[in-house]
mmCIF file of the C-alpha atoms, coordinates in Angstrom:
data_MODEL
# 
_entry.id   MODEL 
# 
loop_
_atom_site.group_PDB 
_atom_site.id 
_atom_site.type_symbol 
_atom_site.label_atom_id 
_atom_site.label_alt_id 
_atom_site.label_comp_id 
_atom_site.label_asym_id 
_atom_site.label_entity_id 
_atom_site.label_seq_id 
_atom_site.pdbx_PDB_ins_code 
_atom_site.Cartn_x 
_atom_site.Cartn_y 
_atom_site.Cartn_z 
_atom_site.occupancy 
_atom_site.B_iso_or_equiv 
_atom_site.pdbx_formal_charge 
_atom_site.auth_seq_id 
_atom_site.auth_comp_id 
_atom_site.auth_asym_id 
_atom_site.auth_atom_id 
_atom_site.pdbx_PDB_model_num 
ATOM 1   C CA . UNK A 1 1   ? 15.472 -69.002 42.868 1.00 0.00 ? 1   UNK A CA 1 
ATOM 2   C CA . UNK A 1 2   ? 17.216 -67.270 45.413 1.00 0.00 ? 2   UNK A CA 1 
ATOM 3   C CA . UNK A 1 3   ? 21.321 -66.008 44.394 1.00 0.00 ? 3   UNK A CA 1 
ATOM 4   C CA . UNK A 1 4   ? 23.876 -68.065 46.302 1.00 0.00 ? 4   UNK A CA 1 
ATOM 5   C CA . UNK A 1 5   ? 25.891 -65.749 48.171 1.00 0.00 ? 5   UNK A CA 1 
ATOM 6   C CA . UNK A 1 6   ? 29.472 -66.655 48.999 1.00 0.00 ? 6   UNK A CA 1 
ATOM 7   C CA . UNK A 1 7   ? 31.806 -64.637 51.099 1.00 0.00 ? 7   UNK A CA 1 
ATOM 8   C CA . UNK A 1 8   ? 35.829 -64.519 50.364 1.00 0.00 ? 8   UNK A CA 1 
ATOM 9   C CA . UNK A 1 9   ? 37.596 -63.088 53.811 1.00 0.00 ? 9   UNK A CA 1 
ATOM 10  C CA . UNK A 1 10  ? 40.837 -62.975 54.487 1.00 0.00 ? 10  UNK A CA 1 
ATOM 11  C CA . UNK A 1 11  ? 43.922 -60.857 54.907 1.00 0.00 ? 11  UNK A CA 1 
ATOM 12  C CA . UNK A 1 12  ? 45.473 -57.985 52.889 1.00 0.00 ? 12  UNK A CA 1 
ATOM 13  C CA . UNK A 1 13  ? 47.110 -60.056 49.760 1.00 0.00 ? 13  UNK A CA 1 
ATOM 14  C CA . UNK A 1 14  ? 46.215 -63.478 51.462 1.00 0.00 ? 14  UNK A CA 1 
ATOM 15  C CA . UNK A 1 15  ? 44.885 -64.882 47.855 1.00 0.00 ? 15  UNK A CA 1 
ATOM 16  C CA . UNK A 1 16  ? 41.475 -63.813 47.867 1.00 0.00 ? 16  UNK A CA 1 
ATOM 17  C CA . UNK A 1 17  ? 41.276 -62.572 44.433 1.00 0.00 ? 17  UNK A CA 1 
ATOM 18  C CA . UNK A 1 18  ? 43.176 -65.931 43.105 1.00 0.00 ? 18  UNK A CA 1 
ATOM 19  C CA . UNK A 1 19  ? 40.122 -67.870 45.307 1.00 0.00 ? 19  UNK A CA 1 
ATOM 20  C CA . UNK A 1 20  ? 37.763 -65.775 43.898 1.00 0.00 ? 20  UNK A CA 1 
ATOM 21  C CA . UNK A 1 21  ? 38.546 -65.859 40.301 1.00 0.00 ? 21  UNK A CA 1 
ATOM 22  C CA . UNK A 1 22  ? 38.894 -70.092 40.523 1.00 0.00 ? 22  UNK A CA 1 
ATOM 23  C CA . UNK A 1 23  ? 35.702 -70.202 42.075 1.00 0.00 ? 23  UNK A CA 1 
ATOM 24  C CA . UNK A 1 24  ? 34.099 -68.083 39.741 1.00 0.00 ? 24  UNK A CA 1 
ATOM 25  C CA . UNK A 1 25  ? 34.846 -70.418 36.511 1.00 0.00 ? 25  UNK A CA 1 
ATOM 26  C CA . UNK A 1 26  ? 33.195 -73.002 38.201 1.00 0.00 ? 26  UNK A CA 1 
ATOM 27  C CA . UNK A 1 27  ? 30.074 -71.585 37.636 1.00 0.00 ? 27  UNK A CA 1 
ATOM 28  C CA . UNK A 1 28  ? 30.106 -72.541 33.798 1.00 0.00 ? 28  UNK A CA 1 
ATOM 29  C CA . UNK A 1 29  ? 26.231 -72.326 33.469 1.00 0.00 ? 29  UNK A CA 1 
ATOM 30  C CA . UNK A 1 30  ? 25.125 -70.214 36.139 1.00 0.00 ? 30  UNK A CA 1 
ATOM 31  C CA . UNK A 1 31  ? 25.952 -66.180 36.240 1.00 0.00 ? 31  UNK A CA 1 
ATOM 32  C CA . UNK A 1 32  ? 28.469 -64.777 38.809 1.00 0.00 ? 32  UNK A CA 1 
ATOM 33  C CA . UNK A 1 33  ? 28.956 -60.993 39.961 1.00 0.00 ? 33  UNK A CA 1 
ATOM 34  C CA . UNK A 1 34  ? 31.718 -60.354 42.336 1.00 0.00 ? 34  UNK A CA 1 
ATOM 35  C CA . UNK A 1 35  ? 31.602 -57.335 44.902 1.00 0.00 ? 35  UNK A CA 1 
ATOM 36  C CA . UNK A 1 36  ? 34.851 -56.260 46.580 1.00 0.00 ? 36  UNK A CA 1 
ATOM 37  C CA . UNK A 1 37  ? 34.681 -54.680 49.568 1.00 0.00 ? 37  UNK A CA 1 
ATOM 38  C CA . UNK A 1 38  ? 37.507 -52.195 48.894 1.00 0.00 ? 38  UNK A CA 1 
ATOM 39  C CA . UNK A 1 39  ? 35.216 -50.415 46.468 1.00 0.00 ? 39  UNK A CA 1 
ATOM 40  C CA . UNK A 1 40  ? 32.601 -50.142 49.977 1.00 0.00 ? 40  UNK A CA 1 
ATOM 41  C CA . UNK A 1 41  ? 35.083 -47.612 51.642 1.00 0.00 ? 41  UNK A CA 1 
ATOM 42  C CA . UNK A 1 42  ? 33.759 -44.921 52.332 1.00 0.00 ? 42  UNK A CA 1 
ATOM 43  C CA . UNK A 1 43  ? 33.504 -41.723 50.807 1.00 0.00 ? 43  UNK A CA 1 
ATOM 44  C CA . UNK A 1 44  ? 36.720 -39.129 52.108 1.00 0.00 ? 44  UNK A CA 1 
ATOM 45  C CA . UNK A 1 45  ? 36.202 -36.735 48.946 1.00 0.00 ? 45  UNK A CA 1 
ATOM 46  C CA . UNK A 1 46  ? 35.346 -33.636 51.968 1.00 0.00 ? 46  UNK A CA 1 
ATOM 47  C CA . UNK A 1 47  ? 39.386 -34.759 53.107 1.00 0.00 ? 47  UNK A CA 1 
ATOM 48  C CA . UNK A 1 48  ? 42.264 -33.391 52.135 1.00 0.00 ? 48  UNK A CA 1 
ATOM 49  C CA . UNK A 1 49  ? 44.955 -35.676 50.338 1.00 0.00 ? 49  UNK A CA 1 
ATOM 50  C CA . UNK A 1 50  ? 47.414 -35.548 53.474 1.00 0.00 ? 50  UNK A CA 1 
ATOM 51  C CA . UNK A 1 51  ? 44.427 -36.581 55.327 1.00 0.00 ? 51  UNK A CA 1 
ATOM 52  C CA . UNK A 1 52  ? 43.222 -39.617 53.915 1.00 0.00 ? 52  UNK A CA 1 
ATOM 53  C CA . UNK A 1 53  ? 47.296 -40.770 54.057 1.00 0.00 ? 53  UNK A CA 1 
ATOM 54  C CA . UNK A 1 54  ? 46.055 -41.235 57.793 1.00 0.00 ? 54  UNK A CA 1 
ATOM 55  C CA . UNK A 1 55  ? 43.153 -43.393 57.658 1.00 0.00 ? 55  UNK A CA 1 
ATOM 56  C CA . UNK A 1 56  ? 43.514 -47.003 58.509 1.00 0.00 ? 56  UNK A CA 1 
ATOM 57  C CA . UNK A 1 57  ? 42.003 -48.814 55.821 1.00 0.00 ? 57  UNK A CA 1 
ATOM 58  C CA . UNK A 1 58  ? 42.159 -51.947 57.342 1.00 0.00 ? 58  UNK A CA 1 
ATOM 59  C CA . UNK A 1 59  ? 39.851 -51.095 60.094 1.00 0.00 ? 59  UNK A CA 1 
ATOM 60  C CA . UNK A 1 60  ? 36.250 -51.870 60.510 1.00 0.00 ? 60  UNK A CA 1 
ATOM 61  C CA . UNK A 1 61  ? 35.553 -48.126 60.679 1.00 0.00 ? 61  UNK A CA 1 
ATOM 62  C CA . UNK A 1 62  ? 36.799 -47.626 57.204 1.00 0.00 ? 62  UNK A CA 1 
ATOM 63  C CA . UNK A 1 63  ? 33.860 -49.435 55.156 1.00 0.00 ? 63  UNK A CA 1 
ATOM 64  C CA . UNK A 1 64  ? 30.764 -48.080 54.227 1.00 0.00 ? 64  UNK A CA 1 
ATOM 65  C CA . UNK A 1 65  ? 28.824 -51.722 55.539 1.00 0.00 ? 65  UNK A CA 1 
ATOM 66  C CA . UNK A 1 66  ? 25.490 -50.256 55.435 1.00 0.00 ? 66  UNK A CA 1 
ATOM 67  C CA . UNK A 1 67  ? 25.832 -49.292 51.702 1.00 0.00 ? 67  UNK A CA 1 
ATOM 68  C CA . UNK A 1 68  ? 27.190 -53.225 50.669 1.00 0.00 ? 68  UNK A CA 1 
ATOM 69  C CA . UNK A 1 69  ? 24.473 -54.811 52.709 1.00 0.00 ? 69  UNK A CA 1 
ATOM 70  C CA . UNK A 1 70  ? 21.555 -52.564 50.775 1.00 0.00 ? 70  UNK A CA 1 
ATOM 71  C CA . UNK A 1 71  ? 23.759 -53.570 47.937 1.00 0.00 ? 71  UNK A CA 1 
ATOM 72  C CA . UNK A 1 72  ? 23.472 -57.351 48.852 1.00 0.00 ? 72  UNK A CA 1 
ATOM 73  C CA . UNK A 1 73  ? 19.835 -56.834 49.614 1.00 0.00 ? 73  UNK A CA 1 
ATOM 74  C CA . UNK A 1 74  ? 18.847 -55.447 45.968 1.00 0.00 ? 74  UNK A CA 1 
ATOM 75  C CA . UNK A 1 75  ? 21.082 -58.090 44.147 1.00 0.00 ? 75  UNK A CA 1 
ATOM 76  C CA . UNK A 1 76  ? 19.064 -61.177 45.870 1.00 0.00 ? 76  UNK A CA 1 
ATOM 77  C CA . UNK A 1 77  ? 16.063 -59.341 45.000 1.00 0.00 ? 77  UNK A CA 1 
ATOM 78  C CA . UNK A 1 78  ? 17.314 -59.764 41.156 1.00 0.00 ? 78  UNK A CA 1 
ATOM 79  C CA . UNK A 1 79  ? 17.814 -55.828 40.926 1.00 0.00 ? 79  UNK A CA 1 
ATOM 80  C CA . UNK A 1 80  ? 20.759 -54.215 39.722 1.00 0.00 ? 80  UNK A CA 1 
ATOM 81  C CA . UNK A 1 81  ? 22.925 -51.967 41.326 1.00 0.00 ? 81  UNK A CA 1 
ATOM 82  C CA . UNK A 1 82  ? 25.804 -48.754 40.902 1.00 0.00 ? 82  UNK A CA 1 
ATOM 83  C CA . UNK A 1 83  ? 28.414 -50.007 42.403 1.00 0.00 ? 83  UNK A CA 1 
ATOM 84  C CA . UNK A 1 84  ? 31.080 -47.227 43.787 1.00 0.00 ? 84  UNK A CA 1 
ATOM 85  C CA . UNK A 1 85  ? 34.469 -47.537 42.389 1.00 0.00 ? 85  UNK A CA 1 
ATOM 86  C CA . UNK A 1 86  ? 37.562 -46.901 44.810 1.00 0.00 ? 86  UNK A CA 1 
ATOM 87  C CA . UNK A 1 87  ? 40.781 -44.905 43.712 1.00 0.00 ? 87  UNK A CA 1 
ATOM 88  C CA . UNK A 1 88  ? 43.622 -46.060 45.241 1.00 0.00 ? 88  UNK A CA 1 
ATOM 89  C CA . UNK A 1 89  ? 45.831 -43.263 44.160 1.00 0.00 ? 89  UNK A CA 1 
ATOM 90  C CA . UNK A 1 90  ? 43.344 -40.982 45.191 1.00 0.00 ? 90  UNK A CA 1 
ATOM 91  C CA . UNK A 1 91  ? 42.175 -42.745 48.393 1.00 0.00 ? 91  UNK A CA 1 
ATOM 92  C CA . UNK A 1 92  ? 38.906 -42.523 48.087 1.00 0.00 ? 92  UNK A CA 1 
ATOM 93  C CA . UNK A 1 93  ? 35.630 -43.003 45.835 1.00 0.00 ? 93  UNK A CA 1 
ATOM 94  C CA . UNK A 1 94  ? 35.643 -42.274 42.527 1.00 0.00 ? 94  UNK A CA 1 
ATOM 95  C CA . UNK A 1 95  ? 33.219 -40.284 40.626 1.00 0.00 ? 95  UNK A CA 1 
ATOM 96  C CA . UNK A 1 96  ? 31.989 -43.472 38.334 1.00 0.00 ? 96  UNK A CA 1 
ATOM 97  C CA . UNK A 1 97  ? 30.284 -46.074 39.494 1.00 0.00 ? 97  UNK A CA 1 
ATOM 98  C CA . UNK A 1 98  ? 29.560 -49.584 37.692 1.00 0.00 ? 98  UNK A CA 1 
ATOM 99  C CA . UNK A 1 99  ? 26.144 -50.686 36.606 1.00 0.00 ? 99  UNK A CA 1 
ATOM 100 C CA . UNK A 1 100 ? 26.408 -54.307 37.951 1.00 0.00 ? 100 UNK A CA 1 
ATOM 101 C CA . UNK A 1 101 ? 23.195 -56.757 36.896 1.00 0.00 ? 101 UNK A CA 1 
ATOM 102 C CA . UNK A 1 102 ? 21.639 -59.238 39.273 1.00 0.00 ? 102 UNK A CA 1 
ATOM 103 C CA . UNK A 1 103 ? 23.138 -62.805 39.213 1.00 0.00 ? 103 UNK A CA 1 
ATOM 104 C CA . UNK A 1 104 ? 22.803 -66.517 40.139 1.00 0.00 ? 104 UNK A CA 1 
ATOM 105 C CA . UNK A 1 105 ? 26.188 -65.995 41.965 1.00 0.00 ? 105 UNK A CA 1 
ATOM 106 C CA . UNK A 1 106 ? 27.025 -63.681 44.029 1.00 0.00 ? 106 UNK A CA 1 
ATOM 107 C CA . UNK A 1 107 ? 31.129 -63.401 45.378 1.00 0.00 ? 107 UNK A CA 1 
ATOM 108 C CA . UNK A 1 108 ? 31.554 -61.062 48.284 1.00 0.00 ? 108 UNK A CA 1 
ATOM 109 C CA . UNK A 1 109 ? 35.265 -60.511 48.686 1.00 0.00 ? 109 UNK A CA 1 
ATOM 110 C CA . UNK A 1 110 ? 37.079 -58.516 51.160 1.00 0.00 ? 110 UNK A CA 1 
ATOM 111 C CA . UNK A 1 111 ? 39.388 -58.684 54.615 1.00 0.00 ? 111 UNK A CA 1 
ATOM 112 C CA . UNK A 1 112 ? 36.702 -57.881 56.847 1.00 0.00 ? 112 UNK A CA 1 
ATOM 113 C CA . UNK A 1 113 ? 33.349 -59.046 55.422 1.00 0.00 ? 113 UNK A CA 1 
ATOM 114 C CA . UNK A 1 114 ? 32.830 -61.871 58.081 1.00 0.00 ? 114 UNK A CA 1 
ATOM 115 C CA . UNK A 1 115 ? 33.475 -58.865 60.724 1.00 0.00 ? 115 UNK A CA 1 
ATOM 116 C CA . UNK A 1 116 ? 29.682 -57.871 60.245 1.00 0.00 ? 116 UNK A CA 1 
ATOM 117 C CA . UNK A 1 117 ? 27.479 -60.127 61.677 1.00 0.00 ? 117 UNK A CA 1 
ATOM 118 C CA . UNK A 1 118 ? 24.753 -58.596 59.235 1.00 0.00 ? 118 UNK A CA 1 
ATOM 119 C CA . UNK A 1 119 ? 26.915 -59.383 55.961 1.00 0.00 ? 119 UNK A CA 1 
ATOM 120 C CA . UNK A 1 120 ? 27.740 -63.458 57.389 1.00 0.00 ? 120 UNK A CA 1 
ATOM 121 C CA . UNK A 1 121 ? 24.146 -63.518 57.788 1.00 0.00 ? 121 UNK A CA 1 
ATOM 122 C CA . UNK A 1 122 ? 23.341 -62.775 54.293 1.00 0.00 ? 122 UNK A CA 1 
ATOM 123 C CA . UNK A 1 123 ? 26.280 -65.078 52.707 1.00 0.00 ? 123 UNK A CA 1 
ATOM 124 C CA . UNK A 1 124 ? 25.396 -68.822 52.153 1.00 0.00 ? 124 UNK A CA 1 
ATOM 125 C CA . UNK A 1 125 ? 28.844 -69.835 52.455 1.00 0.00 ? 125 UNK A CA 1 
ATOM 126 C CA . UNK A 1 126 ? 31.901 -68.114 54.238 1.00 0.00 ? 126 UNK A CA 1 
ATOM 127 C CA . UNK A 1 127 ? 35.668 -68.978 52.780 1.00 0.00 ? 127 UNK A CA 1 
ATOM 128 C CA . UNK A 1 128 ? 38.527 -67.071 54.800 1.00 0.00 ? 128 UNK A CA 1 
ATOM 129 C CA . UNK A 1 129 ? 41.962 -67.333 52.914 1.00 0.00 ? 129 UNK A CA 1 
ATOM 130 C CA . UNK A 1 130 ? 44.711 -68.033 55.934 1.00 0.00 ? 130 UNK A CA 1 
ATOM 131 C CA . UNK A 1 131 ? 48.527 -66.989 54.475 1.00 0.00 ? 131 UNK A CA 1 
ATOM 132 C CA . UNK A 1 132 ? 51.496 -65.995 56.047 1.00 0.00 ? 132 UNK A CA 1 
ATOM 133 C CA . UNK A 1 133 ? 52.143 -62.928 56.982 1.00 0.00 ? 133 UNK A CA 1 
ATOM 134 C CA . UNK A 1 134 ? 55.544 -63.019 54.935 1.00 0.00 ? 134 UNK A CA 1 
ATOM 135 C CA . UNK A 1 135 ? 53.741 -64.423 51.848 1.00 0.00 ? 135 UNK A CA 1 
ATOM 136 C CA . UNK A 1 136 ? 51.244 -61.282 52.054 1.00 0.00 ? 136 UNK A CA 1 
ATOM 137 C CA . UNK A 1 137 ? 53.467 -58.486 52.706 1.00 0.00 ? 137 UNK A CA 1 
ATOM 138 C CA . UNK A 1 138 ? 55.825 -59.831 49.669 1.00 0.00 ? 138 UNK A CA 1 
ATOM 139 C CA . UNK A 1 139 ? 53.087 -59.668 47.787 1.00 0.00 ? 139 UNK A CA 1 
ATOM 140 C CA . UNK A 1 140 ? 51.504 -56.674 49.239 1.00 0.00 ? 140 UNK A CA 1 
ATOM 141 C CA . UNK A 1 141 ? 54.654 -54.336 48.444 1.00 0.00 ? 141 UNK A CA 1 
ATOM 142 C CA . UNK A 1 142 ? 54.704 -56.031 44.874 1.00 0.00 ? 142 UNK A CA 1 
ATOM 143 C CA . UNK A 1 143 ? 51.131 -55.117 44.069 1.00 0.00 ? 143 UNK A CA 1 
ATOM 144 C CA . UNK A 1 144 ? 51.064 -51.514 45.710 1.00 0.00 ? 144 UNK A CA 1 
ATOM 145 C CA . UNK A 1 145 ? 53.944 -50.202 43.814 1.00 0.00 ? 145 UNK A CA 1 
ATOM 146 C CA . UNK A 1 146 ? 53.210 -52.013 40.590 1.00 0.00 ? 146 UNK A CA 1 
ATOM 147 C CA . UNK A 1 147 ? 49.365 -51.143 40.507 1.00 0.00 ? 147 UNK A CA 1 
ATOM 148 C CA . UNK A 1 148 ? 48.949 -48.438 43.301 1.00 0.00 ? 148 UNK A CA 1 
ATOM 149 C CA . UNK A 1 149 ? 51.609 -45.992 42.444 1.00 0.00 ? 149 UNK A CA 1 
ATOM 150 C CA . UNK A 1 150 ? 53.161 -46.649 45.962 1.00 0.00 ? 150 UNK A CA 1 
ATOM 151 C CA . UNK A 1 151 ? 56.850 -46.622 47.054 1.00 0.00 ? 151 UNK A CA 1 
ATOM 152 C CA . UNK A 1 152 ? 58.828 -49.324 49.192 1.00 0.00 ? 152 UNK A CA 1 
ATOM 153 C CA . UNK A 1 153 ? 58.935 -47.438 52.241 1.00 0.00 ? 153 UNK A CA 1 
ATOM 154 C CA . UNK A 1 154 ? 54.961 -46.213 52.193 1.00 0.00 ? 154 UNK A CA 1 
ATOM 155 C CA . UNK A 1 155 ? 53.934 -49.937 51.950 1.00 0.00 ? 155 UNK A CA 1 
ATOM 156 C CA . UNK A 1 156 ? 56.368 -50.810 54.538 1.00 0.00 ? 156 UNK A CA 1 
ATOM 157 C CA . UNK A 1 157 ? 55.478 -48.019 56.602 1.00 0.00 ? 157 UNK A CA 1 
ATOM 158 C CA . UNK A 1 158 ? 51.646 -48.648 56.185 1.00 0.00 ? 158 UNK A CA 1 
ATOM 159 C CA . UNK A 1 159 ? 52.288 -52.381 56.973 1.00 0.00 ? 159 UNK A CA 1 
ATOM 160 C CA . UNK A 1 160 ? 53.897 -51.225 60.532 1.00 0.00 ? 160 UNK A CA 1 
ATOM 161 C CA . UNK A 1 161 ? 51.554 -48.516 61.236 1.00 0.00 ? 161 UNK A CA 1 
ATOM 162 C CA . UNK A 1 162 ? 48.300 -50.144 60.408 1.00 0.00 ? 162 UNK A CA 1 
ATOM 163 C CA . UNK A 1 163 ? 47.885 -53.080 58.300 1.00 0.00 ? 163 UNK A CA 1 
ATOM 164 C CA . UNK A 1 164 ? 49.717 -55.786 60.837 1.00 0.00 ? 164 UNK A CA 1 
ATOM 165 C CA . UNK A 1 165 ? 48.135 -54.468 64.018 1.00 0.00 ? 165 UNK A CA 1 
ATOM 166 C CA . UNK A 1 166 ? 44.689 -54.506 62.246 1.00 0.00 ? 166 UNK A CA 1 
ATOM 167 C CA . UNK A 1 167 ? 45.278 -57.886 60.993 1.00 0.00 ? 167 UNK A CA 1 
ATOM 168 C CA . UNK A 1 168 ? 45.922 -59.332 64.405 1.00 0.00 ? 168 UNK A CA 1 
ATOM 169 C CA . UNK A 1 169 ? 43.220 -57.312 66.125 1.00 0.00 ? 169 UNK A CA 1 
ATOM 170 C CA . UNK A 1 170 ? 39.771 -57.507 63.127 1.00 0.00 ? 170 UNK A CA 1 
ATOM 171 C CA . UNK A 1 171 ? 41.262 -59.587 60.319 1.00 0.00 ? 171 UNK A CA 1 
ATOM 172 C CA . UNK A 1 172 ? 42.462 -62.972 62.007 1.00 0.00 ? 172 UNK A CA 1 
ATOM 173 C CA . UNK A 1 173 ? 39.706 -63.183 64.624 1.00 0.00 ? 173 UNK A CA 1 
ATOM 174 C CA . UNK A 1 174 ? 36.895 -63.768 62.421 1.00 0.00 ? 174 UNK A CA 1 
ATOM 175 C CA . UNK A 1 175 ? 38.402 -66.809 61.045 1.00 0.00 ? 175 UNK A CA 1 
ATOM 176 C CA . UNK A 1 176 ? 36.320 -67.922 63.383 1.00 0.00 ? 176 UNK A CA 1 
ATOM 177 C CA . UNK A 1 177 ? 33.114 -67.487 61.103 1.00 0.00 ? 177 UNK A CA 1 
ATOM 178 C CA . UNK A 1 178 ? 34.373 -68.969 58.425 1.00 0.00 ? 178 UNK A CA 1 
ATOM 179 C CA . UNK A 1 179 ? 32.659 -72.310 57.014 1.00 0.00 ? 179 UNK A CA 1 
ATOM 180 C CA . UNK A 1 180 ? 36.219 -72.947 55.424 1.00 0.00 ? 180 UNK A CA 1 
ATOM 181 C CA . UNK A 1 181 ? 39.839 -72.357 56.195 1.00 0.00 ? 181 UNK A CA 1 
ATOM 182 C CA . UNK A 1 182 ? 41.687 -72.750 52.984 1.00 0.00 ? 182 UNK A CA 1 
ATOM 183 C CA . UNK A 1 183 ? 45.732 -72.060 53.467 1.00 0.00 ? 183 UNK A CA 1 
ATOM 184 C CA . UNK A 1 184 ? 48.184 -70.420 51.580 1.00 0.00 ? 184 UNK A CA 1 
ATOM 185 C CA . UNK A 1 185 ? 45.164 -68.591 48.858 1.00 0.00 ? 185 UNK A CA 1 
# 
């Protein structure tokens, strides 16, 4: 039997992960493998430090899509895969990767997966996460300090710079593709 493939879009700290997680328990019987699209960035190890402090990593641009669809691909085909893992201190992949097995179940999370038509075509089902902006960047300067080693004023800055305008202009429109809205994730 074919995985079930479910996508989790949304904003940056909209609630995906929370959405994710409570979806995954349902699956008592069944196995479930989540991929984050974060750890699909691509690769800016050939960049210096300073430089990849410029990259917009909310844009569409910033993710390696061709790498999570072949990804995709091999995990419906019941084949494992290396996923890359993302540094956030760093900014960019790490060395590692993780060995992740095929699964009955497969979560696809991340703030721009229902921008690629190719990725919505593979998922079965399509959830975007719709929260207030407020509500996210609270909780976006509370999770970059505490678990991305970031100050105040670089999330705030970031947030200006890049993360709202990216929201408004890739994030929001492809609510559109959802199969469900769910507010406040």
């Amino acid at each position: 039997m074919k995985p079930i493939v479910i996508g989790i879009a949304g904003g940056s700290c909209s609630g995906k992960t929370t959405v994710t997680q409570t979806i995954k328990q349902t699956f008592h019987n069944q196995s479930v493998v989540v991929i984050e699209q974060d750890y699909y960035y691509k690769d800016q190890s050939h960049l210096t430090f300073e430089e990849r402090l410029t990259t917009n990593y909310d844009h569409p641009s910033a993710f390696d899509n061709d790498l999570l669809i072949a990804h995709l691909e091999t995990l419906l085909k019941r084949e494992p895969i290396n996923k890359p893992v993302y540094d956030y201190v760093k900014h960019t992949r790490a060395e590692n990767v993780e060995h992740i097995a095929p699964a009955d179940v497969i979560i696809v999370e991340g703030m721009l997966i229902l921008d690629d038509e190719r990725l919505r075509n593979i998922m079965d089902m399509k959830i975007f996460v719709d929260t207030d902006s407020d509500l996210r960047i609270i909780r976006r300067i509370l999770r970059d300090i505490k678990e991305r080693g970031r100050t105040t004023d670089s999330v705030i800055d970031q947030y200006l710079t890049t993360v709202r305008t990216s929201h408004i202009h890739f994030i929001e429109p492809t609510k559109r593709f959802a199969d469900i809205i769910l507010p406040e994730g």
